[in-house]
C-alpha positions as CSV (number, residue, x, y, z in Angstrom):
1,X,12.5,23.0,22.6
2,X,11.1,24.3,19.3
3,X,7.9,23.4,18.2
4,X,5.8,24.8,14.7
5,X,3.2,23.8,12.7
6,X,4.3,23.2,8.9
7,X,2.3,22.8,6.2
8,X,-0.6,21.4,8.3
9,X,2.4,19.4,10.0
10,X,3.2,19.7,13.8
11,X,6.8,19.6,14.5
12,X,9.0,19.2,17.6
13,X,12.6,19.2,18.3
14,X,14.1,19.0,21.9
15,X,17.7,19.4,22.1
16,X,19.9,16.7,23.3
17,X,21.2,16.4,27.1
18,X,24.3,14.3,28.0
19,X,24.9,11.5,25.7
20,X,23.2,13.0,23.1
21,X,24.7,16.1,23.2
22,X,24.8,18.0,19.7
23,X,21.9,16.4,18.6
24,X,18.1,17.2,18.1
25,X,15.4,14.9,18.8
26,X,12.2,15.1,16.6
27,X,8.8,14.3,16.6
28,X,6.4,14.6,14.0
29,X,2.7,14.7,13.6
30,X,2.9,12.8,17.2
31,X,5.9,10.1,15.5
32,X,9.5,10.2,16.9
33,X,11.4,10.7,14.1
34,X,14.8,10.0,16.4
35,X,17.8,12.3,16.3
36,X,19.2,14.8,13.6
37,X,22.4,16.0,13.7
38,X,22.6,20.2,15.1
39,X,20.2,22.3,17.0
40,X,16.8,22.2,17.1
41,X,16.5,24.8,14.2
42,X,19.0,23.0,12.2
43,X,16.6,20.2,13.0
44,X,13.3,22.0,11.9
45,X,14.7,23.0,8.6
46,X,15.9,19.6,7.8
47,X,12.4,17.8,8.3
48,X,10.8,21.1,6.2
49,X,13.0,20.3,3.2
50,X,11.8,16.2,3.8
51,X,8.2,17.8,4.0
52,X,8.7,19.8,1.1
53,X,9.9,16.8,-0.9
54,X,6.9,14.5,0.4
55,X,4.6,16.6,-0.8
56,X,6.5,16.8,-4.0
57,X,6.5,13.0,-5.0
58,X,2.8,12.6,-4.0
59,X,1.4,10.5,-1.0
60,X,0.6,7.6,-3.4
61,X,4.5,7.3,-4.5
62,X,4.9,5.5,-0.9
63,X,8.1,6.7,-0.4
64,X,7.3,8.3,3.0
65,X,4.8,7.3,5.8
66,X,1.5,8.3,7.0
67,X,3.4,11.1,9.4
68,X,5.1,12.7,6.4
69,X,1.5,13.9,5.3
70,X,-0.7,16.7,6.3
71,X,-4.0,15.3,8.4
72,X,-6.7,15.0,6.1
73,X,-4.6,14.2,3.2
74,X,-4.6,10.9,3.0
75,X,-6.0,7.8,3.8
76,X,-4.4,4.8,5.2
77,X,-5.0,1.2,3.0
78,X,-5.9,-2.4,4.2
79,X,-1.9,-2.5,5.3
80,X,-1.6,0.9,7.0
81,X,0.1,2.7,4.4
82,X,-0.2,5.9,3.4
83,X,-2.1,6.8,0.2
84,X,-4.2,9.4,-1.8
85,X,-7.9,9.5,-0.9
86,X,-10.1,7.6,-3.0
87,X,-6.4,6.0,-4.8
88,X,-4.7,3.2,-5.2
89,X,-1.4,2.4,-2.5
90,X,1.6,2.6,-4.4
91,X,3.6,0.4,-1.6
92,X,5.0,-2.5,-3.6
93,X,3.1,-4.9,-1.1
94,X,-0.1,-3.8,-2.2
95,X,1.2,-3.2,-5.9
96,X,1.8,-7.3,-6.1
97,X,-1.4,-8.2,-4.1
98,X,-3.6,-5.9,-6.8
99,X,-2.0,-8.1,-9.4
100,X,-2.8,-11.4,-7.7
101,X,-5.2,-10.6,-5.2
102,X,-7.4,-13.8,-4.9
103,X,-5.5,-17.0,-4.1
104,X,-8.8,-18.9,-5.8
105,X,-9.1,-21.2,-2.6
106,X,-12.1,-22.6,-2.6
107,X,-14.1,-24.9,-0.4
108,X,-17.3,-26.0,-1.9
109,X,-17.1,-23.8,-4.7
110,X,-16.5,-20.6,-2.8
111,X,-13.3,-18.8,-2.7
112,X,-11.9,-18.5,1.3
113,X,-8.6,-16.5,0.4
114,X,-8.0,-13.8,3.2
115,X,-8.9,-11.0,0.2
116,X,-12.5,-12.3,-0.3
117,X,-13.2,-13.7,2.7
118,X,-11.8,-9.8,4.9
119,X,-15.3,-8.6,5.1
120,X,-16.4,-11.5,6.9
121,X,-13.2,-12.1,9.1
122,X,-13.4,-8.4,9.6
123,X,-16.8,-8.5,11.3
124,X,-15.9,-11.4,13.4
């Protein structure tokens, strides 16, 4: 077992026992990221050249999940993705609910769509 910390990342790969034999098991920042091909170094430099991309494309590109990032990085939106503190998510769910957020349901003159109506669902 190999473990180091990356880029504010924690990394872990365990080599593989009997059926997964020539294969690497990784976790990251707490995540199984399942297996990779190799030992565990092999292992460790593949998921540093992922890290190394992730941080290249940005957190808000949405391209990689919440794990991907360094703690403290980042901020997870209404939907649990990943996405730059303070920014908007670039996931294309949230993209097409920021163009159309409010369904305009209303009920005696007052919107209930789930987007105007979360603070109050929230609380409950």
């Amino acid at each position: 077992m190999k473990r180091e910390t990356y880029k504010g990342r924690k990394i872990k790969a365990v080599k593989g026992r009997g059926s997964a034999w020539g294969y690497s098991r990784v976790t990251l920042n707490g995540v199984d990221m399942g297996k990779y091909m190799g030992d565990e170094g092999t292992a460790l430099a593949s998921v540093r050249s992922y890290i190394d991309h992730a941080d290249e494309v940005g957190v808000s590109s949405a391209r990689y999940g919440a794990e991907w990032y360094a703690p403290g990085t980042y901020e997870l939106c209404d939907h649990g993705h990943a996405k730059a503190i303070g920014g908007l998510c670039g996931h294309s769910y949230c993209e097409e609910r920021r163009a159309e957020p409010c369904a305009n349901i209303t009920v005696g003159g007052v919107c209930v769509c789930d987007h105007c109506m979360k603070p109050y669902l929230a609380a409950s």
